[in-house]
MARBALUM-58119 format. One line per field, with one value per residue (C-alpha): residue number from 1; residue in one letter; x, z, y negated. Coordinates in steps of 0.5 Angstrom, whole numbers. Layout:
n = c(NUM  ...)
res = c(A  ...)
X = c(X  ...)
Z = c(Z  ...)
Y = c(Y  ...)
end
This chain:
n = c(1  2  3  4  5  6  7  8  9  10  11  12  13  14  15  16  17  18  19  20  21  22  23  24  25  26  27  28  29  30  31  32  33  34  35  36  37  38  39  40  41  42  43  44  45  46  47  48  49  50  51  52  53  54  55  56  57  58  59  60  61  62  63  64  65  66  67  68  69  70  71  72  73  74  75  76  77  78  79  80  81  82  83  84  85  86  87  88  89  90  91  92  93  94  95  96  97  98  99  100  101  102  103  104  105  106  107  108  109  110  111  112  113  114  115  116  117  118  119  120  121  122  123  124  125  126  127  128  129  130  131  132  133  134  135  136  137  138  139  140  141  142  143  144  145  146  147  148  149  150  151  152  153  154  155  156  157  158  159  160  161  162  163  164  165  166  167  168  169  170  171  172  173  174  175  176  177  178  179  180  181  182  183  184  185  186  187  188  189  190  191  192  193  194  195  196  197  198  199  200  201  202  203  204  205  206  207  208  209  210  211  212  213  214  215  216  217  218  219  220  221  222  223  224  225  226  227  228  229  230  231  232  233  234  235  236  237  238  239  240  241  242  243  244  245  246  247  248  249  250  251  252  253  254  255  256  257  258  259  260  261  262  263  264  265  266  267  268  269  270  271  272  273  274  275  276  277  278  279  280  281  282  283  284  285  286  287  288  289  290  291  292  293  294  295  296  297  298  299  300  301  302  303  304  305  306  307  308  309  310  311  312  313  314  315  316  317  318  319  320  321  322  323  324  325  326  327  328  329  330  331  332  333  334  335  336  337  338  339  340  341  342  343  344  345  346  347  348  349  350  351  352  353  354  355  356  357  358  359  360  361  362  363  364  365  366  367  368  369  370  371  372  373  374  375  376  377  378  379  380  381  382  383  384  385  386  387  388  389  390  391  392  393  394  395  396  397  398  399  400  401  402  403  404  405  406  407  408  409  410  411  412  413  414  415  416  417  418  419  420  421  422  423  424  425  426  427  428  429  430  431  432  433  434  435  436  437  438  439  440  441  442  443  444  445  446  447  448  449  450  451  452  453  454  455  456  457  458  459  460  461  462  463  464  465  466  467  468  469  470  471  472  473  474  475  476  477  478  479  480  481  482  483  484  485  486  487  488  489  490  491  492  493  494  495  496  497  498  499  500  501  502  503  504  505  506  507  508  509  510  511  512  513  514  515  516  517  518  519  520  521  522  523  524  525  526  527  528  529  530  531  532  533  534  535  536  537  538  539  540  541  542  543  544  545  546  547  548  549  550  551  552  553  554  555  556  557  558  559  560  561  562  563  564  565  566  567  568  569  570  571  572  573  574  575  576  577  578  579  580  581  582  583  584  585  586  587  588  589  590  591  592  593  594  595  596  597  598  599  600  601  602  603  604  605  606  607  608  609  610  611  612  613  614  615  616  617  618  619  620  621  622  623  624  625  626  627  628  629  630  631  632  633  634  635  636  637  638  639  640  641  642  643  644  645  646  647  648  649  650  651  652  653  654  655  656  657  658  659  660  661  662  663  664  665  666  667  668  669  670  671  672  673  674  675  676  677  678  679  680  681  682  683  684  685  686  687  688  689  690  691  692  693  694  695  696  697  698  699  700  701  702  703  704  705  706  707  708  709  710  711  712  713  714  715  716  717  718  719  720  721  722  723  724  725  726  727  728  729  730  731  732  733  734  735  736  737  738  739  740  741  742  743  744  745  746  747  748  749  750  751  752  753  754  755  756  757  758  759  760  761  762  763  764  765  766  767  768  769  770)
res = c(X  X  X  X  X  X  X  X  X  X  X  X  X  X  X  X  X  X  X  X  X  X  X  X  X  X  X  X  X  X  X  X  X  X  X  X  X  X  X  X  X  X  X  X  X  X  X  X  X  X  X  X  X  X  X  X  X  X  X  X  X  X  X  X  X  X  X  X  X  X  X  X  X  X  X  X  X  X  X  X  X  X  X  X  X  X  X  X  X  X  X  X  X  X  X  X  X  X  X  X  X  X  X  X  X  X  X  X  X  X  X  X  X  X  X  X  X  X  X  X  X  X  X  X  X  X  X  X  X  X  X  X  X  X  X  X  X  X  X  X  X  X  X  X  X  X  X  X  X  X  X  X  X  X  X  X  X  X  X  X  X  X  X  X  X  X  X  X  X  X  X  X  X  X  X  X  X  X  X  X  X  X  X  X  X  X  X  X  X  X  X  X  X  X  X  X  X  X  X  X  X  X  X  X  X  X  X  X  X  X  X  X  X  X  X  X  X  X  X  X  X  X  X  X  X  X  X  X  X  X  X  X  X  X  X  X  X  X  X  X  X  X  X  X  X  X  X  X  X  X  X  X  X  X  X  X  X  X  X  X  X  X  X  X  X  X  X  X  X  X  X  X  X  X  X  X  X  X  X  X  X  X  X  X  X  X  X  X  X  X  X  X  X  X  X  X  X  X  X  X  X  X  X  X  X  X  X  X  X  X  X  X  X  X  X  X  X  X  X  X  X  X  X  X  X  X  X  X  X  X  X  X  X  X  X  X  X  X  X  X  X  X  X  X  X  X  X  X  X  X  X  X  X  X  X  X  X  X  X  X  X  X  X  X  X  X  X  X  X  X  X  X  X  X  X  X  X  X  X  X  X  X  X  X  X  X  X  X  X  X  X  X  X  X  X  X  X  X  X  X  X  X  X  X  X  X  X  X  X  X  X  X  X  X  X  X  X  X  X  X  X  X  X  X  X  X  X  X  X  X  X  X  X  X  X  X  X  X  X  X  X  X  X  X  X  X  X  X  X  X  X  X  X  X  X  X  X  X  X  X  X  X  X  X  X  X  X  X  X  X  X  X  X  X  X  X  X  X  X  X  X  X  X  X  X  X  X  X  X  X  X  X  X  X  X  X  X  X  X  X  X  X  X  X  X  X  X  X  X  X  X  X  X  X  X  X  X  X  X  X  X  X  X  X  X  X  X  X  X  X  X  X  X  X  X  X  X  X  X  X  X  X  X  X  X  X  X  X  X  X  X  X  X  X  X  X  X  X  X  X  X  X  X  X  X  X  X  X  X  X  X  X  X  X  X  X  X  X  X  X  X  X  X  X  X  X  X  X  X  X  X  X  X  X  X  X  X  X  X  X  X  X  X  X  X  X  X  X  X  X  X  X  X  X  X  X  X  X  X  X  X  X  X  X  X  X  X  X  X  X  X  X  X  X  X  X  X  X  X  X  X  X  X  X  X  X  X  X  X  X  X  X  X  X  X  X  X  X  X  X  X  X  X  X  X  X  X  X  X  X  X  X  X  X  X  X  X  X  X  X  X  X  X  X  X  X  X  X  X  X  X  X  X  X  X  X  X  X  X  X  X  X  X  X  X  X  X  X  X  X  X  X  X  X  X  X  X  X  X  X  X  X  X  X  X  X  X  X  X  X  X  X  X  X  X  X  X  X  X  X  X  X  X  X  X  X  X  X  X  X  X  X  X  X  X  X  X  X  X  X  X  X  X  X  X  X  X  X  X  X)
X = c(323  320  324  320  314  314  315  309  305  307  305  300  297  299  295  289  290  290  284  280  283  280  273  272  274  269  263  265  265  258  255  258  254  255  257  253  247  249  249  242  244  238  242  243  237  234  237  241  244  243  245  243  238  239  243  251  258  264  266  260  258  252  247  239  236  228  227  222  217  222  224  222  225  233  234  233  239  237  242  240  234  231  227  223  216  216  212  216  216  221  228  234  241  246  247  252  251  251  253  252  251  247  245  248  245  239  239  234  230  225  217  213  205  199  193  191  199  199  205  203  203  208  207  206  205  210  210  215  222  228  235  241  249  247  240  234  226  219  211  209  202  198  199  201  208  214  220  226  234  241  247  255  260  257  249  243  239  232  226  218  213  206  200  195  194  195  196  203  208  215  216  224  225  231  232  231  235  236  232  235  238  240  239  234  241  244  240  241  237  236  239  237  235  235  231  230  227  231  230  224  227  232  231  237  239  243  242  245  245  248  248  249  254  259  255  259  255  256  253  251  249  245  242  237  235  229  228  223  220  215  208  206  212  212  215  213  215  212  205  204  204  206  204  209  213  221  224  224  228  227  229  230  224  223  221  223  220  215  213  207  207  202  202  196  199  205  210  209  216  220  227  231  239  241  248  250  257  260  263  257  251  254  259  253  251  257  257  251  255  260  258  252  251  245  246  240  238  238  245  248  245  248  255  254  254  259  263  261  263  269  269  267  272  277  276  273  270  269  265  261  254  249  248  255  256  251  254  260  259  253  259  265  260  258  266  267  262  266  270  266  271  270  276  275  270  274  271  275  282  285  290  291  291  285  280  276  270  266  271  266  270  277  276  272  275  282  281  279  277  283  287  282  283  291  291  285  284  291  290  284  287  293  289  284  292  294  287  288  295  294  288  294  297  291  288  294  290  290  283  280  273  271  264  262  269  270  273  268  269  276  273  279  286  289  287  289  297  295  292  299  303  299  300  307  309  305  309  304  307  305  305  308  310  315  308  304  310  310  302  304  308  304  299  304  307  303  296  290  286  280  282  274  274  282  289  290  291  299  302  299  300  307  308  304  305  297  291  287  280  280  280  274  275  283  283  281  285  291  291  290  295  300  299  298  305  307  305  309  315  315  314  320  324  322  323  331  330  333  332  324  323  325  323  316  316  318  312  308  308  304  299  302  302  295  295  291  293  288  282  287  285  287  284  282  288  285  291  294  295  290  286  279  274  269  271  268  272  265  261  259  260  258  251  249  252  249  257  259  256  257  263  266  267  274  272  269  263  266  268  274  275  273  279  284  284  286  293  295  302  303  300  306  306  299  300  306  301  296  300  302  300  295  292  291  287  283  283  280  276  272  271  267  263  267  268  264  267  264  264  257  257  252  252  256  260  263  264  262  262  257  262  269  274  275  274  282  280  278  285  290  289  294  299  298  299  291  290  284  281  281  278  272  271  271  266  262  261  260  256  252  252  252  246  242  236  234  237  243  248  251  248  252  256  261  263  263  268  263  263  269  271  267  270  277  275  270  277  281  285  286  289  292  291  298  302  305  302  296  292  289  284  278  276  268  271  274  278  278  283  285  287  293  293  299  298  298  294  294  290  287  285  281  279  274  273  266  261  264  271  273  280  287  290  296  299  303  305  306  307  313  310  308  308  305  298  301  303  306  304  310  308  301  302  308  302  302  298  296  293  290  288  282  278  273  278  283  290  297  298  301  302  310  312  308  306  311  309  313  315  317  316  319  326  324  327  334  334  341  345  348)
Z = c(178  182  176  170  174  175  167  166  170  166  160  162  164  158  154  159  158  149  150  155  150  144  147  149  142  139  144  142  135  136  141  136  131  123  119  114  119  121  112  110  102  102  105  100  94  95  97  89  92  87  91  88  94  89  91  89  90  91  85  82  74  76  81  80  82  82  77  78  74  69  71  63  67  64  70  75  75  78  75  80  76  82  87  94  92  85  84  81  73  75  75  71  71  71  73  76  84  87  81  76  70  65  66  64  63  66  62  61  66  69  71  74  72  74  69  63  60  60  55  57  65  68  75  80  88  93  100  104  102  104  103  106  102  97  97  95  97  96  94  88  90  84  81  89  87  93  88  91  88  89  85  83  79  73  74  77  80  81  85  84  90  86  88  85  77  72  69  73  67  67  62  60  56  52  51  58  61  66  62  66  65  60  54  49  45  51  54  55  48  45  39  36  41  38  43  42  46  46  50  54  60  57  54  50  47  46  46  43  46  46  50  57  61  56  50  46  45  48  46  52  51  56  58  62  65  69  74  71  64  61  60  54  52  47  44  45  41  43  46  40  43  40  43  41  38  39  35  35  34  36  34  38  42  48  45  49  51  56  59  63  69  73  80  82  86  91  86  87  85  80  80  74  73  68  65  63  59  53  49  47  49  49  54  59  58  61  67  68  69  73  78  80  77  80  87  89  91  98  97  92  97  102  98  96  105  106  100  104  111  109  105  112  116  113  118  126  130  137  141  138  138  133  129  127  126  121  117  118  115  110  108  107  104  98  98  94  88  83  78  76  76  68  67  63  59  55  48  46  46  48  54  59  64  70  68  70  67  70  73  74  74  77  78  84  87  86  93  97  94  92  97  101  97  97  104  106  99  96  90  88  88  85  80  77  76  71  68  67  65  60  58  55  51  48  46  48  53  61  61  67  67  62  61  58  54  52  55  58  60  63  68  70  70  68  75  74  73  81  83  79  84  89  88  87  94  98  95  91  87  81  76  70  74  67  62  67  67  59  60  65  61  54  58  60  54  47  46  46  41  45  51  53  54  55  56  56  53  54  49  52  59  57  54  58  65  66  60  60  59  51  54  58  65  65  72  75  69  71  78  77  71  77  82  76  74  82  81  75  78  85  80  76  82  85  77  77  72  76  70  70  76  76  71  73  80  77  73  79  82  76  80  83  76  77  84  85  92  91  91  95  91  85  79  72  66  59  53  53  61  64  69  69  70  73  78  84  88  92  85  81  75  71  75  75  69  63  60  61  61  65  62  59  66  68  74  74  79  83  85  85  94  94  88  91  97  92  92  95  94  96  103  105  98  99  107  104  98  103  109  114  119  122  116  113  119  118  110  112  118  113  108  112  115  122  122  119  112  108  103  102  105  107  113  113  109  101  102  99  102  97  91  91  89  97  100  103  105  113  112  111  118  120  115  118  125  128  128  133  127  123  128  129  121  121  125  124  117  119  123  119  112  114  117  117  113  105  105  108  104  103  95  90  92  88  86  94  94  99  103  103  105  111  112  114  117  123  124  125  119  111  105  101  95  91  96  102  109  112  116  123  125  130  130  132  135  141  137  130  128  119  118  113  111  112  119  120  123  125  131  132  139  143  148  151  144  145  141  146  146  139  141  141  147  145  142  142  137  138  145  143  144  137  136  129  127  120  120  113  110  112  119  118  113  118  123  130  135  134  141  142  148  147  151  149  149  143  144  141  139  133  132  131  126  120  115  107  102  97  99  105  110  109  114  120  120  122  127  126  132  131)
Y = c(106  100  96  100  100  92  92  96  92  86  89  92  85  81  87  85  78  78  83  79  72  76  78  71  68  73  72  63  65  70  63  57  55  56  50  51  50  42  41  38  38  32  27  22  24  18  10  11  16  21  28  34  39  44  51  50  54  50  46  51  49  53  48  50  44  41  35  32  26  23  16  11  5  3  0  6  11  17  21  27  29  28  24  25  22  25  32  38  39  45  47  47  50  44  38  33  30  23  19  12  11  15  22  28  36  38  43  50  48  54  52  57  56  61  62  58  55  47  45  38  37  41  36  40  37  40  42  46  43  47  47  49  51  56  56  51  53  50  51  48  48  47  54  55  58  59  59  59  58  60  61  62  59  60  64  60  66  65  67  66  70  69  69  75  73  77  71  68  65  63  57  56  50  50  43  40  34  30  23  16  10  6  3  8  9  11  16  24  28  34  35  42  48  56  60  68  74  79  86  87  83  78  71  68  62  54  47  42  35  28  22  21  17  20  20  25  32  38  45  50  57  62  69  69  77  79  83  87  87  81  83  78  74  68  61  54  48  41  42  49  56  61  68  75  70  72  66  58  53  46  39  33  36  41  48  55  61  64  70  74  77  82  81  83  88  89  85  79  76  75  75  72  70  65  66  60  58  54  60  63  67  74  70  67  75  78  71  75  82  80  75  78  85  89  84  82  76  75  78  72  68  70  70  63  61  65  61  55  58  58  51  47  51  48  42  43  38  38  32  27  27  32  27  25  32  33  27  29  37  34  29  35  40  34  33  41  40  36  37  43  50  51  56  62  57  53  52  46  49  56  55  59  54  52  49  43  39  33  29  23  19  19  12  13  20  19  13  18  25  28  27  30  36  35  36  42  46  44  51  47  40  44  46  40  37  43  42  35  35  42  35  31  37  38  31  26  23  25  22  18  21  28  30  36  37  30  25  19  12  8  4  1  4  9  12  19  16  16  23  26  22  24  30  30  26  31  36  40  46  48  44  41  34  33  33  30  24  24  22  17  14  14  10  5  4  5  2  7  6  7  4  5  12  13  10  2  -4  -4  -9  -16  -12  -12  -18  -23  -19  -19  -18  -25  -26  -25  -18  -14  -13  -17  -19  -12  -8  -12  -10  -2  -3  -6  0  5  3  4  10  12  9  15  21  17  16  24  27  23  17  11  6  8  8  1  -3  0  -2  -9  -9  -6  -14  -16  -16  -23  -26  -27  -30  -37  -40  -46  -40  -35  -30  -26  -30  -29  -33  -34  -33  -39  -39  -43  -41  -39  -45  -45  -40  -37  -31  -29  -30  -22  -25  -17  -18  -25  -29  -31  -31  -23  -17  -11  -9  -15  -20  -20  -16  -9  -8  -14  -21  -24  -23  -16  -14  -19  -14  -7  -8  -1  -1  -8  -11  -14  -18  -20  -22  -27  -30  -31  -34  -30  -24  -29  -33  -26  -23  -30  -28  -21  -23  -28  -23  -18  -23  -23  -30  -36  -40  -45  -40  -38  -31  -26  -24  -18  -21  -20  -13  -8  0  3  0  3  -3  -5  0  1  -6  -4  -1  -7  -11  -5  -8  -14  -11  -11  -3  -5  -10  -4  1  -4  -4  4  4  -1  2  10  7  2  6  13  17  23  24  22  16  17  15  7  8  13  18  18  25  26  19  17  22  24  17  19  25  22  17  21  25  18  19  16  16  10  15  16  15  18  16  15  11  12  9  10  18  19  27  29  34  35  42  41  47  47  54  59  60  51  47  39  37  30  29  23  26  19  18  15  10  5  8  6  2  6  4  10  15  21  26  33  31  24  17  15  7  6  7  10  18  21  26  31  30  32  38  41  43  39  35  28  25  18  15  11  5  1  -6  -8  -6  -8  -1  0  -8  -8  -1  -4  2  2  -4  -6  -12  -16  -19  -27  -27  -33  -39  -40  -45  -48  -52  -59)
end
């Protein structure tokens, strides 16, 4: 009896303790704070960051979002449609988020006007900006309007409060864009337009455009519903008005459709949802229908946080300052909008298969972004690579950018030869790795013959072991070419073909065809062999040399020192070239402007963070057994590129390739993208919890983690001491617990167990006895 009742005690207990658990995990979850309010969307919209402050969803192709002023000057890129000290011409329904180059849609965009119509200023002054996840607001304050945006995947949903008028207009403009940047010839344009009135509360039509970053046309179509019947309607063509008219088309100019409102009385809003979608009207109409249906607009707004919630609460932290964390949940939030989710709207071709537009480009997001998605949104990841191999079926190419159902501009490699083996070391299910490979090797293996927009220049690659200077961007397509065939060589390996994997592993060390140890740099050959002359490694020949333009120097967007440090697959290989552990650690110190050289440098140094081909550069010091010099630079540069308010981004975001190089590295990890392991370096959390799914978490704990206490002084893993500044991926995907012991000191720690490269480290001298 006592036996039974000491049992029922102690379960009696146990349920008191799970209850008590419960109730204080629902009372930290009721106290704690959203997520979606540490994410300022204006972070970044000025200092070229060209962020969108728009509403947007997770990878959403819908993003209403202010325009402003044009910008006529072909040297500003303000790629957004928006910049903070321009007044407001009104919203429109697509655009792309932090990137360079020329701009792409902007399309339909909405302007609301009190009184007399003016076709020729729709400018007005702003006050009263607002933005969080899924939501945008201001008062234009001219026709003192408050209008207010949100949105799903495939709908922007609007809301304009008047003032009392029985004059209050909505403007929609069929043929808008995004115009900036770039050359007249290379800029964004209307082609034709074809807008119609077609109920008492709905406007419909298409516009279609050409030029942009990809310069190849597009045709998009759109179904904007009112919340209540117009009372006067019209169109509009340049500056005519066209009063009760239903019908107008337009060419290469802006033309569109308006509608009158009373609200004069209590019903000072007007609500309107724009359908948008590249299969036609009647598709826009039924997007309309199926995402939003008779939901209100505070009720797709709060859809759209919640969407956002649960994107954010994929990685928590604890500690830090509230200032790195607003950065670090603004930086995660930029790292779900491109590519955009497009799957149920492929006009180009019929498949069954996810997909995805506006990889903007893979030669920026593949570093650090897709990884990133491996890892914490591992469908989604899956799901872009299905879309880039279903990509490859259907136009024989898998595209290092697409734009608007065309493949863009091949930067550098062929670089998303890495994002498929990425996906495949971590494991990734899913997808047709033996298609995928078929690219791979297409890439590797013929030459393409529009190697700007897809594929390589394979046949003097393969002859020489490097492309020389008769081609554009040799010395920098060579080293992508190198860890490109890397790349090709782990699928090989992971797929069974041995005699792939190692002829391209082979080719993977043309990287040291080009090594020039007089500069110690990777330098540029001409055909016959010789070396470029005159050369200088710090010098940006696509920027300041009357010889090149932007896209025929030998390097691509950077000198000759900052594409020496890209050999991700082989730091041992450049540790050899350069001297030794301790000549590369000067070879680095230099480079980031820690030691002084008679090279002309800048202060702080040759590298670049606003610009992608160094930015694994911090990371090598780890190879070269200086993990403490490598937790100085991440966070000398989180702290000196990454800040809160407008101008808080170190120059384009880069798709989210920026800020997701913050992300990993606020929580003390980082990618090397292709491959299976990962950095530690310096987090700025005490804790900071990844969720994995299926029930997974990986922990990284610091808990003195400080401004000061940047130096690991040791480690354990899942409770066992961890000698290494690297874990692989299968460490970190089974779920554990990463613990550092901070300080504010350099320590030996990780010096002696030397992340994977492909080469080796020279054997030492034997000494020899007489």
């Amino acid at each position: 009896m006592k036996m039974r009742l000491k049992e029922t005690g102690r379960r009696l207990a146990a349920v008191l303790a799970c209850l008590l658990l419960s109730t204080q995990q629902i009372i930290l979850a009721q106290t704690r704070p959203r997520l979606v309010s540490y994410v300022d969307p204006f972070v970044g919209v000025d200092r070229d960051g060209n962020t969108v402050p728009g509403a947007a969803v997770p990878f959403g192709f819908s993003n209403p979002s202010p325009d402003t002023v044009p910008n006529t000057d072909p040297n500003r890129y303000d790629t957004s449609g928006y910049e903070s000290g321009k007044e407001i011409i009104g919203f429109s329904q697509t655009h792309v988020s932090g990137t360079g180059g020329e701009s792409k849609y902007g399309n339909f965009r909405v302007t609301p006007q009190v009184g007399r119509i003016d076709l020729k200023d729709l400018a007005s002054p702003k006050k009263d900006e607002r933005a969080e996840p899924g939501y945008y607001a201001v008062t234009l304050t001219e026709p003192d309007v408050r209008a207010e945006l949100t949105t799903t995947r495939l709908v922007a949903v609007h809301r304009y409060t008047f003032p009392s008028s029985t004059q209050s207009h909505l403007i929609l403009d069929t043929g808008s864009i995004v115009f900036t940047g770039g050359g007249a010839g290379r800029r964004q344009r209307p082609l034709a337009s074809d807008t119609r009135v077609v109920a008492p509360n709905r406007i419909e039509g298409r516009g279609d455009f050409i030029g942009g970053w990809n310069p190849a046309p597009y045709t998009l179509h759109f179904s904007a519903e009112f919340s209540r019947p117009f009372k006067a309607y019209g169109t509009w063509r340049g500056t005519e008005l066209y009063s009760g008219a239903a019908n107008v088309t337009g060419e290469q100019t802006g033309a569109g459709a308006f509608v009158t409102f009373d609200t004069t009385g209590e019903q000072k809003q007007v609500e309107v949802k724009i359908g948008v979608s590249f299969l036609g009207t009647e598709k826009a109409r039924r997007n309309v229908e199926r995402e939003t249906g008779g939901a209100s607009f505070d009720e797709i707004r709060r859809r759209a946080a919640e969407l956002w919630e649960q994107a954010l609460a994929k990685i928590r932290v604890e500690g830090g300052t509230d200032d790195e964390r607003r950065i670090f949940y603004t930086a995660l939030y930029r790292s779900h909008y491109m590519p955009h989710d497009l799957t149920g709207e492929n006009v180009w071709w019929q498949s069954l298969e996810p997909h995805y537009e506006d990889y903007y480009a893979i030669w920026d997001t593949f570093r650090t972004l897709h990884p990133l998605l491996t890892l914490i949104q591992p469908g989604r990841q899956r799901d872009m690579v299905r879309s880039l191999v279903d990509t490859y079926r259907h136009t024989g190419w898998m595209p290092d950018a697409r734009i608007a159902g065309a493949n863009g501009m091949t930067q550098g490699g062929s670089n998303s030869d890495v994002v498929i083996a990425d996906a495949l070391v971590k494991g990734l299910k899913g997808i047709d790795y033996q298609t995928a490979y078929q690219s791979m090797v297409r890439n590797a293996e013929v030459d393409s013959p529009r190697p700007y927009h897809e594929g390589r220049v394979a046949s003097e690659y393969k002859e020489r072991g490097y492309l020389s200077m008769k081609e554009e961007r040799s010395a920098s397509r060579t080293l992508e070419y190198s860890y490109n065939d890397f790349c090709l060589a782990q699928v090989a390996k992971a797929l069974g073909k041995p005699a792939d994997y190692r002829k391209y592993l082979a080719r993977s060390s043309n990287w040291m065809n080009l090594w020039d140890a007089e500069t110690m740099s990777v330098r540029p050959r001409e055909s016959d062999g010789r070396w470029m002359t005159p050369y200088d490694k710090t010098k940006l020949y696509f920027f300041d040399s009357p010889r090149f333009t932007w896209m025929s120097a030998p390097y691509y967007e950077g000198s000759g020192y900052q594409y020496s440090t890209y050999v991700p697959h082989d730091a041992q290989g450049l540790i050899n070239k350069v001297g030794g552990d301790a000549a590369f650690v000067k070879w680095l110190d230099i480079f980031f402007g820690q030691e002084k050289s008679p090279e002309q440098l800048r202060p702080e140094g040759l590298y670049t963070h606003g610009n992608e081909p160094d930015i694994l550069a911090s990371f090598l010091y780890i190879h070269a057994g200086r993990a403490d010099r490598t937790q100085e630079q991440v966070r000398r540069l989180m702290q000196r590129e990454y800040r809160t308010g407008r101008a808080g981004l170190p120059g384009n975001d880069d798709a989210g390739t920026m800020s997701s190089w913050y992300v990993w590295n606020a929580v003390g990890l980082y990618p090397n993208a292709g491959q299976n392991f990962y950095y530690v370096g310096s987090p700025v959390f005490t804790r900071a919890t990844i969720d994995l799914g299926a029930g997974r978490a990986f922990t990284v704990e610091a808990p003195d983690a400080s401004a000061a206490n940047k130096y690991v002084q040791s480690a354990t893993l899942n409770g066992r001491r961890l000698d290494r500044a690297w874990l692989t991926h299968a460490e970190i995907a089974g779920g554990g617990r990463l613990s550092l012991r901070m300080g504010d000191r350099p320590s030996s720690w990780g010096s002696d167990n030397r992340p994977p490269s492909l080469s080796k480290p020279p054997a030492p001298p034997v000494t020899r006895r007489r």
